[in-house]
C-alpha positions in Angstrom: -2.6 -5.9 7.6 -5.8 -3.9 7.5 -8.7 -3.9 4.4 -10.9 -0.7 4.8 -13.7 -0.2 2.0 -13.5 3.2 0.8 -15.7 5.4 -1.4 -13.6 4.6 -4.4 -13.2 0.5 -3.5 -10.8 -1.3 -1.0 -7.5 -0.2 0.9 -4.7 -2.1 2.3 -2.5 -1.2 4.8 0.6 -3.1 5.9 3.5 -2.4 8.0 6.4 -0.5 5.9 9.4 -3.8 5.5 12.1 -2.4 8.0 15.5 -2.2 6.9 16.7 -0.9 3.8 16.8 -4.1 1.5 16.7 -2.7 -2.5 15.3 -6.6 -3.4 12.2 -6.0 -0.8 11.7 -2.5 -1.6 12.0 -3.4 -5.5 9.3 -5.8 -4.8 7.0 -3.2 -2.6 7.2 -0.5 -4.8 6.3 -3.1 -8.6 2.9 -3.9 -5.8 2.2 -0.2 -5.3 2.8 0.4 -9.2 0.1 -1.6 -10.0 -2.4 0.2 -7.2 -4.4 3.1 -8.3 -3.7 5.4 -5.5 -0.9 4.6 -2.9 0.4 6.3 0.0 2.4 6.5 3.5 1.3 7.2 7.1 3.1 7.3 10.7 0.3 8.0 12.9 0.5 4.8 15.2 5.0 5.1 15.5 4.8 2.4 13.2 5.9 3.4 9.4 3.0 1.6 7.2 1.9 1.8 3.1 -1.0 1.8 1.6 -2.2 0.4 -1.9 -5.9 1.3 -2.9 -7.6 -0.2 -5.9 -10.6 1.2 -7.5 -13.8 -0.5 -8.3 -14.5 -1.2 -11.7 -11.3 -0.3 -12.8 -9.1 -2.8 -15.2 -5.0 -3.5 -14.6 
């Protein structure tokens, strides 16, 4: 896991769960739902998502 402070607030980035298990990915995506901004990268060969949440900003 990585936390990066961005203009907007915080980011996390995590590894992308391998496999394609509908109970874990069920569970990533209700996390990334509840993100402000979310997104994908491949840049390192390793699949990861990211969840950013705003500052200030209510649920």
């Amino acid at each position: 896991m990585q936390l990066l402070a961005t203009e907007r607030g915080i980011r996390m980035h995590v590894a992308a769960p391998p496999g394609l298990s509908v109970a874990t990915w069920r569970a990533v995506i209700e996390v990334l739902r509840g993100a402000d901004v979310w997104g994908s990268t491949d840049t390192t060969g390793t699949p990861k998502i990211w969840a950013e949440v705003e500052d200030g900003q209510q649920p």
